[in-house]
C-alpha positions as CSV (number, residue, x, y, z in Angstrom):
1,X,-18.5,-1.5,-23.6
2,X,-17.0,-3.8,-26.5
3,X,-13.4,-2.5,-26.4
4,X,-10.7,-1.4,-24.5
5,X,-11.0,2.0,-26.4
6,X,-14.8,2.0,-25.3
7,X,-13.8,2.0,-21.6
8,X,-11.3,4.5,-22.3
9,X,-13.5,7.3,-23.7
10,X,-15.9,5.8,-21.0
11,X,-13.3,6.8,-18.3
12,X,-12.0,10.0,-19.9
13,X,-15.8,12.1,-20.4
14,X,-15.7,11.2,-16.4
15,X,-12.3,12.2,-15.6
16,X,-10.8,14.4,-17.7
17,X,-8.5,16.3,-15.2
18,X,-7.5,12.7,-13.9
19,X,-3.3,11.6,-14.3
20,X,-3.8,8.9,-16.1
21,X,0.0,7.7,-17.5
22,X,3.0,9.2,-15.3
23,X,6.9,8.2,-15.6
24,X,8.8,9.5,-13.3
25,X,12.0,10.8,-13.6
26,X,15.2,9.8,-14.3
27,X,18.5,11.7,-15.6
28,X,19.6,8.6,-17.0
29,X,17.1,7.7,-19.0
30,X,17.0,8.5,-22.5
31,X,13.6,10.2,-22.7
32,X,11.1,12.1,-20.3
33,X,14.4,12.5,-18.5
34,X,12.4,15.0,-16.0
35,X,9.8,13.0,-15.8
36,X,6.0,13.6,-17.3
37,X,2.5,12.9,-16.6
38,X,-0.8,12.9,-18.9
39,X,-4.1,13.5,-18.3
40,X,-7.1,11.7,-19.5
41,X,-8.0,14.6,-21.8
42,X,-4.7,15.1,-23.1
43,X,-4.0,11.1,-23.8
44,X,-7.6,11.7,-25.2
45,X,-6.8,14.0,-27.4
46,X,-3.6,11.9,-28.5
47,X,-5.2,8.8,-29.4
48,X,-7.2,10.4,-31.7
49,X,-4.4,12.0,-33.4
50,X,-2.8,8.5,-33.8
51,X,-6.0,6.9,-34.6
52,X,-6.3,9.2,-37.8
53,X,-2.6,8.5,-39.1
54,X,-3.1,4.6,-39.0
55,X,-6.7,5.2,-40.8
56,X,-5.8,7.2,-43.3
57,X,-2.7,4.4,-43.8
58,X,-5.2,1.9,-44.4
59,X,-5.2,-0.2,-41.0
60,X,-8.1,-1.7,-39.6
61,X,-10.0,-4.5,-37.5
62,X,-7.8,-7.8,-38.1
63,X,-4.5,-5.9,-39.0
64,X,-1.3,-6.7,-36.1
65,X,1.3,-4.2,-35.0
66,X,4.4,-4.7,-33.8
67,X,5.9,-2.0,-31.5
68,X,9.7,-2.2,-29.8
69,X,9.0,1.4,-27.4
70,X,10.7,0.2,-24.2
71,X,8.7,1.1,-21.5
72,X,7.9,4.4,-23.0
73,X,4.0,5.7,-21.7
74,X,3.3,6.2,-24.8
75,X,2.5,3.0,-26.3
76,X,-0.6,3.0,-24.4
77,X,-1.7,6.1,-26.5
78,X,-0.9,3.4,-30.2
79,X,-2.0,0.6,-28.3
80,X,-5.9,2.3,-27.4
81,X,-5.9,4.2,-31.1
82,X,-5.2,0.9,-32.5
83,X,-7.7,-1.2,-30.3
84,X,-10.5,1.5,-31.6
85,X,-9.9,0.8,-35.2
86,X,-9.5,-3.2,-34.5
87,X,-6.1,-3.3,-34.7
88,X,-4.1,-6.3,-32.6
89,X,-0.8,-4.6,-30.7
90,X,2.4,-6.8,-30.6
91,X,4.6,-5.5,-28.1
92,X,8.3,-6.4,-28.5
93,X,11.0,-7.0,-25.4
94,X,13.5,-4.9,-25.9
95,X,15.8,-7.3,-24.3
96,X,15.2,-9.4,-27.5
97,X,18.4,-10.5,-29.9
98,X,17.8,-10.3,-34.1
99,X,16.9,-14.4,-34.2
100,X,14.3,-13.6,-31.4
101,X,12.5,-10.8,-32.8
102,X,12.7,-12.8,-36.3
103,X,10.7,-15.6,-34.7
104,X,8.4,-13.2,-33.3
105,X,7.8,-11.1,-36.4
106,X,7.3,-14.2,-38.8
107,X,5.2,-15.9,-36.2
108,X,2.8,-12.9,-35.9
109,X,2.4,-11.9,-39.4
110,X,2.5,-8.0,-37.9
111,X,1.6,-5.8,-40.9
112,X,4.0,-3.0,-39.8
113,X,6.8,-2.2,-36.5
114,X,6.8,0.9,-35.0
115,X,10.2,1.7,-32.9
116,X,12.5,4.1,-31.6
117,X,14.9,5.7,-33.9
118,X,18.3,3.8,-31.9
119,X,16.6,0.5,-32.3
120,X,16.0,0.9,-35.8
121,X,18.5,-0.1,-37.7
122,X,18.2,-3.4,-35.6
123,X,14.8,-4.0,-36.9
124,X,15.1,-3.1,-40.1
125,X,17.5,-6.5,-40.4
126,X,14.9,-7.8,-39.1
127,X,12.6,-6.9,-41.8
128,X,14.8,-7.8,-44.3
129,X,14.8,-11.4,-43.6
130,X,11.3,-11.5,-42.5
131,X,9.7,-14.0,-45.4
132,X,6.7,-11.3,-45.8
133,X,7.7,-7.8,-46.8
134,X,7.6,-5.8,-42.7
135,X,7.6,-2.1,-43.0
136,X,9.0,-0.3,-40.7
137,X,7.9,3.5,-38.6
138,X,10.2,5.6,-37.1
139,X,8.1,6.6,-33.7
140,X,10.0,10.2,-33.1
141,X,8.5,11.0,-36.8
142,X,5.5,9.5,-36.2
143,X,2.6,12.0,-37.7
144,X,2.2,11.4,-41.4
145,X,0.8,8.0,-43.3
146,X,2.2,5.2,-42.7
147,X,3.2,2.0,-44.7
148,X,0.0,0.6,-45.7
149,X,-1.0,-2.6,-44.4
150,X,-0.5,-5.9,-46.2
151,X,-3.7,-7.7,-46.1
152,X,-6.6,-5.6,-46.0
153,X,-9.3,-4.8,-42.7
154,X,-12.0,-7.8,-42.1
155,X,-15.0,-5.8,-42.6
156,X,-17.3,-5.3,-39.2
157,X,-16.4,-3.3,-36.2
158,X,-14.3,-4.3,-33.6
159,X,-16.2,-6.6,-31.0
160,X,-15.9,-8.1,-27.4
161,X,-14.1,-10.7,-28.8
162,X,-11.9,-8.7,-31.1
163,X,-7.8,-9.8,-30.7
164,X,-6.8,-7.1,-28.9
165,X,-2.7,-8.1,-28.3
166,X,-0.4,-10.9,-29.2
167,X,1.6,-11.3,-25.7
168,X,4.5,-14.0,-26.1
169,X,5.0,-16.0,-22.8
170,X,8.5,-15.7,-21.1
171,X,9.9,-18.5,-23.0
172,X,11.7,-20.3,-20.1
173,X,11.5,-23.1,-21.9
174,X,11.4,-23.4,-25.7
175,X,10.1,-20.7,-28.6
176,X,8.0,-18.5,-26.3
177,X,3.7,-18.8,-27.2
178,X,1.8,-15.9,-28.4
179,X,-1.1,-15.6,-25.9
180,X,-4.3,-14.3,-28.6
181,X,-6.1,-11.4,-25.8
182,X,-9.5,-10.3,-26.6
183,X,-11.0,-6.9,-25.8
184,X,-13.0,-9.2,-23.4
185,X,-10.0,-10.3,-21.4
186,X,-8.2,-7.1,-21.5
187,X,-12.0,-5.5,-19.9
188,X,-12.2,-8.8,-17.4
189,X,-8.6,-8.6,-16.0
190,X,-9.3,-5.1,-15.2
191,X,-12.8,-5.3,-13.7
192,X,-11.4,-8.2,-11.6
193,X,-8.5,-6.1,-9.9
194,X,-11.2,-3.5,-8.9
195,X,-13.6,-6.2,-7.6
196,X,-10.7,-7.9,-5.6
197,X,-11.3,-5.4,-1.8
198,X,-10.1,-6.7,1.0
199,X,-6.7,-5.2,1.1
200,X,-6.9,-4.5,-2.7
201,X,-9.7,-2.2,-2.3
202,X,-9.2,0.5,-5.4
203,X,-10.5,3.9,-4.7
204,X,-12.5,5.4,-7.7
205,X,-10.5,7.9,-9.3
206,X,-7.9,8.3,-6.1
207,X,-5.3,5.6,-6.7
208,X,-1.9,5.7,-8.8
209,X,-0.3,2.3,-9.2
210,X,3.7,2.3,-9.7
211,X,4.5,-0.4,-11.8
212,X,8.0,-1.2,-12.8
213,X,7.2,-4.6,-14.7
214,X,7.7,-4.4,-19.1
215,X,5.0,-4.0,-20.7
216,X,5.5,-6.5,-23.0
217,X,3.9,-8.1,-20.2
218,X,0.2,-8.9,-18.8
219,X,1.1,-7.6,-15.4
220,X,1.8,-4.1,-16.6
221,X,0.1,-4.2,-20.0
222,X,-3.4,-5.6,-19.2
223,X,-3.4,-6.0,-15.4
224,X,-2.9,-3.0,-13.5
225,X,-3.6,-0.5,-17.2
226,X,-6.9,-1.8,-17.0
227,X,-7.5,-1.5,-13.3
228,X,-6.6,1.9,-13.7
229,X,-8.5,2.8,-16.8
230,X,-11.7,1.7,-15.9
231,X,-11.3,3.5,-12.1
232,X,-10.1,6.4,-13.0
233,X,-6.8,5.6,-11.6
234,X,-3.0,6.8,-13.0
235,X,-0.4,4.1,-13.9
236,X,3.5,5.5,-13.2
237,X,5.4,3.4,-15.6
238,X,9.6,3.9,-14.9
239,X,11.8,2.2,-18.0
240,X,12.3,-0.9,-15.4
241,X,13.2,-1.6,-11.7
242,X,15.7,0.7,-10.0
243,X,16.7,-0.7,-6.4
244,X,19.0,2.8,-5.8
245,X,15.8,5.0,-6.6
246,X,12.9,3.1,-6.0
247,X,11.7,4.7,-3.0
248,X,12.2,8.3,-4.6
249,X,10.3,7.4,-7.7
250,X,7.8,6.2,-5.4
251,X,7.3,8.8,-3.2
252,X,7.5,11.7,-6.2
253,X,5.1,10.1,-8.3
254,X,2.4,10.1,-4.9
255,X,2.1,6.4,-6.2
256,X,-0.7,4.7,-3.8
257,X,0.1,1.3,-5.0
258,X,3.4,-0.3,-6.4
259,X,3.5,-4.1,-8.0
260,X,6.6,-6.2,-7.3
261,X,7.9,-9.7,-8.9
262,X,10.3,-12.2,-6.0
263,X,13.4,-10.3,-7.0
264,X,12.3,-7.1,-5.7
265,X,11.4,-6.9,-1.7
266,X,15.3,-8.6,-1.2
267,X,16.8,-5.9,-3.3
268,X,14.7,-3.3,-1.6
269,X,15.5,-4.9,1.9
270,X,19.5,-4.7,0.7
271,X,19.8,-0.8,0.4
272,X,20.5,1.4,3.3
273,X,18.0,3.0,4.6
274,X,16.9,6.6,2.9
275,X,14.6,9.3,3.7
276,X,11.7,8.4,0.7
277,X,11.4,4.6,2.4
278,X,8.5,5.7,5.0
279,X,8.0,9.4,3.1
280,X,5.3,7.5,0.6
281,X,1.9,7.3,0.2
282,X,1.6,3.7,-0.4
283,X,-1.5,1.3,0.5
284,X,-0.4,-1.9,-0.6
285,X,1.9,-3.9,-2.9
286,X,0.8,-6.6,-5.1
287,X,2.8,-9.3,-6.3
288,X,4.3,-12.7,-6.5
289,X,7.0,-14.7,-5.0
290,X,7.8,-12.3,-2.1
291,X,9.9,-15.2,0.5
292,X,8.1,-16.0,3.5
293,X,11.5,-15.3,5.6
294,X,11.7,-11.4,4.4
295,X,8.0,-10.7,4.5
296,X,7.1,-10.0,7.7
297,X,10.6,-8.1,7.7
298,X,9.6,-5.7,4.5
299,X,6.0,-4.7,5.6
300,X,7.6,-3.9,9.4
301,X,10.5,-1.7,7.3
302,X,8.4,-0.2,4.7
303,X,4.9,0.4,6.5
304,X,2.7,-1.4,4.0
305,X,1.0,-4.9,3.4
306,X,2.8,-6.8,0.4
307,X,-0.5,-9.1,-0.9
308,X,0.8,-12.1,-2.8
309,X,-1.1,-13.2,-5.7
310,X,-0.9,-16.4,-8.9
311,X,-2.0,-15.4,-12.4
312,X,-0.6,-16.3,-15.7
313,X,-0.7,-14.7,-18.9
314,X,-2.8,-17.1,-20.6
315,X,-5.5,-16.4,-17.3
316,X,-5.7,-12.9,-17.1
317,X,-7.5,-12.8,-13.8
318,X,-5.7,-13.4,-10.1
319,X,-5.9,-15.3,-6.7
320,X,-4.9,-13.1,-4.5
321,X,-4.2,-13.8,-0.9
322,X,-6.2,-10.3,-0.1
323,X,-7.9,-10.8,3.3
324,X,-6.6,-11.4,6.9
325,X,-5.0,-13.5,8.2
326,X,-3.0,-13.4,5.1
327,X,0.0,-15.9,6.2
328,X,2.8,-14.2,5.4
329,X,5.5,-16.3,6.5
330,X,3.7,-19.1,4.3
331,X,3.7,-19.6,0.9
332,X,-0.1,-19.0,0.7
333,X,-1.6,-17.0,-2.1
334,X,-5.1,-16.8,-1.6
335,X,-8.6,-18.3,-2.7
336,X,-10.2,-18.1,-6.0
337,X,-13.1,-15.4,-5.9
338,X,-15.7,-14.0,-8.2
339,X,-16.1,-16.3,-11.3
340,X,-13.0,-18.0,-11.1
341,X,-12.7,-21.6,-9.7
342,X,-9.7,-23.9,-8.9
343,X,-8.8,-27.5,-8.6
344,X,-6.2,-29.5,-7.2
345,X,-4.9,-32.9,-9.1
346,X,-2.9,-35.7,-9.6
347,X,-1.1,-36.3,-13.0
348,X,-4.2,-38.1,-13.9
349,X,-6.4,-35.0,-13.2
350,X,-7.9,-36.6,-10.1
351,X,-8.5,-34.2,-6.8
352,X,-5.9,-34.6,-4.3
353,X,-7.3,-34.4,-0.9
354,X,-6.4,-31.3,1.1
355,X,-2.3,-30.7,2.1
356,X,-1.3,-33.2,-0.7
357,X,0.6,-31.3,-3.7
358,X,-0.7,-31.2,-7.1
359,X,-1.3,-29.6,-10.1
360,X,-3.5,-26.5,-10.0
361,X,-6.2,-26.1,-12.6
362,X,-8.3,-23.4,-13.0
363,X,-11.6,-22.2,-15.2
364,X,-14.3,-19.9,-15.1
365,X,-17.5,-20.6,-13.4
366,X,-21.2,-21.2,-15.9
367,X,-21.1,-22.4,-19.4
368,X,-18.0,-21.0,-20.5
369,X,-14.8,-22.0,-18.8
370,X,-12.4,-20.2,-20.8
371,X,-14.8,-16.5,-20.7
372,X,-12.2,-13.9,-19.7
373,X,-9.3,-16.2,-20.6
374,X,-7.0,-16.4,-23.8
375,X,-8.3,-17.1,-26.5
376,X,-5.7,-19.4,-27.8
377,X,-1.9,-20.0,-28.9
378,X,-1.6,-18.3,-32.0
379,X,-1.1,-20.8,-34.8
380,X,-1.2,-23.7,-32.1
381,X,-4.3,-25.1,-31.8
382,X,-2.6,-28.5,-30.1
383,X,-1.5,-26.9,-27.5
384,X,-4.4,-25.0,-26.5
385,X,-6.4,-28.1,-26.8
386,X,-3.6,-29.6,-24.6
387,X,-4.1,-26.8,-22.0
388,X,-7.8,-27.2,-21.7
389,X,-8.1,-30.7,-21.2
390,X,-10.8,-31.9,-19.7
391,X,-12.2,-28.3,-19.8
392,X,-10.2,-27.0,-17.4
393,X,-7.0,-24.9,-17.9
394,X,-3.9,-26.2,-16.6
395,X,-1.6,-24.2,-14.9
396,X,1.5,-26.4,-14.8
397,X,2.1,-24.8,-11.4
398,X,2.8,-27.8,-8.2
399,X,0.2,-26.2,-5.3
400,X,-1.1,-27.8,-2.2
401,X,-4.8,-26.6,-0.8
402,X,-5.5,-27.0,3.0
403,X,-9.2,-27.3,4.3
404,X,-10.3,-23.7,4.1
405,X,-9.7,-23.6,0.2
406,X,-6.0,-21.7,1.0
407,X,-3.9,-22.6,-1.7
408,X,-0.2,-22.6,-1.4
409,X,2.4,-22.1,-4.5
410,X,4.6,-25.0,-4.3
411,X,6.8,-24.9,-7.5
412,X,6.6,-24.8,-11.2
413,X,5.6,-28.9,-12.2
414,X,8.7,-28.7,-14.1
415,X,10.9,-27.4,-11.3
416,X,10.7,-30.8,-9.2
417,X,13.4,-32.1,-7.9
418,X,12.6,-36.2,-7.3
419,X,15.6,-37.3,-5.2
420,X,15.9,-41.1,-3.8
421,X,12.1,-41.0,-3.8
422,X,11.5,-37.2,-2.6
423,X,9.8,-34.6,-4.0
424,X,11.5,-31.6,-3.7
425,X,10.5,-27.9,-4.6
426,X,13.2,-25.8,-6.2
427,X,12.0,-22.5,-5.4
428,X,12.1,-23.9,-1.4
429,X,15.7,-24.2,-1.6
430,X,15.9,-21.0,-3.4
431,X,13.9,-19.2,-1.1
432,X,16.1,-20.2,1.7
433,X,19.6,-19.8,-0.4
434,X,18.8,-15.9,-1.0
435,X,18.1,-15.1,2.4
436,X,22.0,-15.4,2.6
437,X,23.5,-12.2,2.6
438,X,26.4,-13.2,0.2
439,X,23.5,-14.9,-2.3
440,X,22.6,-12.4,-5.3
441,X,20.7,-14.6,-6.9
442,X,20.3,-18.1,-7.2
443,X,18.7,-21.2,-9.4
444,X,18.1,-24.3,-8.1
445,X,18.2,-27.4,-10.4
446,X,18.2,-31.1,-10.9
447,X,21.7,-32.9,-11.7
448,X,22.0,-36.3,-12.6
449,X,23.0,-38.7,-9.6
450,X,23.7,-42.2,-10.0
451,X,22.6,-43.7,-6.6
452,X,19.8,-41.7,-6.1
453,X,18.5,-41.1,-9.5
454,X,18.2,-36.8,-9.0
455,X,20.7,-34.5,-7.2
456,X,20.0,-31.1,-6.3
457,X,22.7,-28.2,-7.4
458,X,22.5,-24.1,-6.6
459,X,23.8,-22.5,-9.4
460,X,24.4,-18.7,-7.4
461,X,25.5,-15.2,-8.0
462,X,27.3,-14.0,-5.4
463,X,27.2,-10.2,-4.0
464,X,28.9,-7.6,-5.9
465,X,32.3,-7.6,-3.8
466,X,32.0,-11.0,-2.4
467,X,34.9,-13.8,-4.0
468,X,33.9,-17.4,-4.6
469,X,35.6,-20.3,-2.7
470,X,35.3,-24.0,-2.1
471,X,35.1,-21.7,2.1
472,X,32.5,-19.6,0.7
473,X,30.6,-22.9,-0.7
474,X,30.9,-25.0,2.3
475,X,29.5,-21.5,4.4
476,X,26.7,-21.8,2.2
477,X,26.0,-25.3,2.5
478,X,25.9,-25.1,6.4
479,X,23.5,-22.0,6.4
480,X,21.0,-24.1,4.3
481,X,21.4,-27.4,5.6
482,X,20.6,-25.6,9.2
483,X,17.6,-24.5,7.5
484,X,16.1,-27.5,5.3
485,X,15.8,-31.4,5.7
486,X,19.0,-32.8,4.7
487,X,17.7,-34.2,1.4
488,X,16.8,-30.6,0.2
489,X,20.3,-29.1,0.9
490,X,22.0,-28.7,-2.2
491,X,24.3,-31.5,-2.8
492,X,26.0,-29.4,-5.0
493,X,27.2,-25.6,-5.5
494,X,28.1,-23.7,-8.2
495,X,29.1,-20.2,-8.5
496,X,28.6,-18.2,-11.9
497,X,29.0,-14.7,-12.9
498,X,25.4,-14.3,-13.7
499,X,21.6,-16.0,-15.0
500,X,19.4,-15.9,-18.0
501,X,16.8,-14.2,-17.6
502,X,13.5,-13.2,-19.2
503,X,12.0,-9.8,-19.8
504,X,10.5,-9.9,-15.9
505,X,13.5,-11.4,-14.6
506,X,12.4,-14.7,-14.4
507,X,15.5,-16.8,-14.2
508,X,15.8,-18.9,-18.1
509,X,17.0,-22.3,-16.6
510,X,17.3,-24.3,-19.1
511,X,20.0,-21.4,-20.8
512,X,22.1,-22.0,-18.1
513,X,23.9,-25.1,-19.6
514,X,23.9,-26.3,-23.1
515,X,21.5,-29.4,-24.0
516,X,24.1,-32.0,-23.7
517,X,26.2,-30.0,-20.6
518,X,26.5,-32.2,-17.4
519,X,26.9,-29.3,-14.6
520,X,28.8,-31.5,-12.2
521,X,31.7,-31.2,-14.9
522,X,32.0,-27.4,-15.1
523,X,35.3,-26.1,-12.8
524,X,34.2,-24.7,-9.4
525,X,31.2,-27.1,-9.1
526,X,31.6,-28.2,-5.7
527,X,30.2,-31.8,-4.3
528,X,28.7,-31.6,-0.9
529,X,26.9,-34.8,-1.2
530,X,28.9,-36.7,1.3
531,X,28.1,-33.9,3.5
532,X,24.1,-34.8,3.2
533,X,23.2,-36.3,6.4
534,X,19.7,-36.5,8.9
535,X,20.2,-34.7,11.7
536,X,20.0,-36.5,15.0
């Protein structure tokens, strides 16, 4: 198999009565409203018929398109009768404003956007100032030629290492990077997932994965799709995650496996109980960033093992922390396994001996480290050089590794906190701050401090219902200074009304203030710092 359409028709000859996309439904949602599933011989027989529009339109191997479908199923059906004909897919977050979808439409040169009718209008500005004339498909009248492509097809067949998807990163920081994914990483990703066992063991044709994540990302778009294409398997794809009818969806879709990010098991854990929670049929959740104080307390609720896992877009591939003892009241995620390998270093990229924090870096095994991997940053060669220094990719993620090869997340490198000589992890505090029952959500951050050169500040959402206070600050401060050395507590607190965040919810720090904004000066930041002592 070359391509992800390959594995598809592969998959389909073997299972045609198979599910293979599901949504569930949901009366508020604008489409599929009553819910719908597909079969491998009836997505088939739809990716054909898309396949012949965009031929006969003139697209071929080397073109890009752009596509802004939500979480609709069926831009898997565009995105396999594109891969077949060489085509790259560039999926758009519908989250994005008119100045982000302008970067990402310039950056990507994408011959042609295909959207929903409501979101037209705001593409179509888009196109207009795009420097390169972008055409623009309606997807509800999707069936007859469209716009023909700027530049024309590279002759050849699509290959192995044929772009398959420009995926921009979250962005936390900066213009977000297009991640260039081959046919061989979208095939690798997939492969790996099955391969994983332990408590990750996929069932041939049996499983149905419930995955609530965009698919503008890997997670959802590459990750558990490919799993499920090349097993046999059906992916339920809801329009995002609903904490009021999660365990409904769940349980009427006969999903065997659901996928979480960190903001979902406290959400989950927050709703009263209902009569779908323990009605599923669900094997295991996979996922990242679960806290170690709720996990134990989720799997005893819910019935089923939550396995906690690292991968990035730019990787492709997982660890997974998939066999027991699992430590789930640690931060551990698991051991590389198969052909992936990982290091731990200093800012020099020296090994760290075991339990010291450092940088993670990880490659594939044999004579090519970056087989499976991205293939680049689109139209940033630097910084793909930058990332594979030394021949190894570097993660950017703070981990320590004990003596059996465990490795445990830490903290994003850039989420550090280095007070009066301390290191301190910002997603330690966190973890502790949203076990508070008032805490919606929280992000931790460094603030300047005079004397001791760093300062840590929670900038927190507070529960629908609950007021903030200088009492309600000072209530926090004492639950997490019971809980954390005294130089981790946050020396200040800040209550907003809400946080930045990405497509998959990850938290945009650095939107949270303006470049030149000193958060100790914005009204209602409260100073504990005096209040910062050891304990006896």
């Amino acid at each position: 198999m070359n391509t992800v359409y390959d594995a598809f028709c592969k998959t389909a000859a073997k299972f045609p009565a198979n599910a293979f996309l599901c949504a569930p439904a949901y009366e508020k949602r604008s489409y599929h409203q009553g819910g719908i599933e597909f079969t491998y011989a009836q997505a088939a027989s739809e990716v054909e018929r898309i396949k012949a529009v965009y031929e006969a339109s003139g697209f071929g191997h080397g073109n890009r398109i752009a596509f802004l479908l939500e979480n609709r199923p069926e831009y898997f059906f565009h995105m396999l009768a594109a891969n077949a004909l060489g085509v790259s897919v560039v999926p758009i977050n519908p989250d994005y404003l008119h100045d982000e979808m302008l970067y990402q439409m310039d950056h990507s040169d994408a011959d042609l956007v295909v959207t929903i009718r409501e979101r037209a209008r705001d593409i179509q500005a888009v196109a207009n100032e795009r420097k390169k004339p972008l055409p623009v498909a309606i997807f509800e009248d999707f069936g007859s030629r469209m716009p023909r492509p700027g530049p024309a097809p590279v002759p050849g067949a699509p290959g192995l290492l044929s772009e398959a998807s420009l995926l921009y990163t979250s962005g936390t920081t900066g213009r977000p990077k297009a991640c260039i994914l081959t046919n061989d990483y979208y095939l690798t990703s997939g492969q790996a997932y099955i391969d994983y066992g332990g408590a990750l063991t996929i069932r041939e044709g049996e499983e149905r994965v419930y995955n609530p994540l965009p698919l503008f990302h890997m997670n959802a778009a590459t990750v558990s799709f490919m799993c499920m294409l090349l097993s046999g398997g059906c992916q339920i794809v809801p329009d995002r995650f609903h904490p009021t009818t999660w365990w409904q969806e769940v349980t009427e879709t006969r999903a065997t496996i659901i996928h979480y990010l960190g903001v979902v098991p406290p959400m989950l854990l927050n709703q009263p109980k209902n009569e779908f929670e323990r009605a599923h049929s669900v094997r295991f959740g996979i996922g990242a960033g679960d806290e170690p104080e709720l996990h134990g307390i989720f799997e005893e609720r819910y019935g089923f093992p939550l396995v906690e896992v690292w991968g990035m877009s730019e990787t492709g591939r997982l660890i997974c922390n998939n066999f027991e003892p699992r430590q789930i009241h640690t931060r551990a995620f698991g051991r590389p396994s198969g052909d992936l390998e990982a290091r731990v270093v200093d800012d020099q990229d020296n090994d760290v001996p075991a339990g010291i924090e450092g940088e993670m870096l990880v490659r594939c095994k044999g004579d090519d480290p970056r087989r499976g991997f991205f293939a680049g940053y689109l139209k940033n060669e630097a910084a793909t050089e930058e990332a594979w220094k030394g021949g190894w990719f570097h993660t950017g993620d703070t981990v320590r590794q004990d003596e059996s090869g465990m490795l445990y997340f830490v903290d994003r490198k850039k989420n550090i906190i280095r007070r009066s000589g301390e290191n301190i992890a910002a997603a330690e505090v966190e973890a502790v701050l949203q076990t508070h029952d008032d805490v919606a959500k929280v992000a931790v951050i460094a603030v300047k401090d005079e004397l001791r050169e760093e300062e840590v500040m929670a900038c927190i959402v507070l529960m629908e219902g609950i007021e903030a206070s200088k009492d309600r600050a000072e209530e926090i401060f004492t639950y997490s200074n019971d809980k954390l050395a005294y130089f981790k507590t946050p020396g200040w607190i800040l209550f907003l009304d809400d946080l930045p965040t990405t497509g998959t919810q990850k938290i945009q720090k650095t939107r949270i203030f303006g470049p030149d904004a000193d958060p100790r000066e914005r009204p209602g930041a409260y100073d504990f710092r005096t209040n910062k002592r050891k304990k006896k």
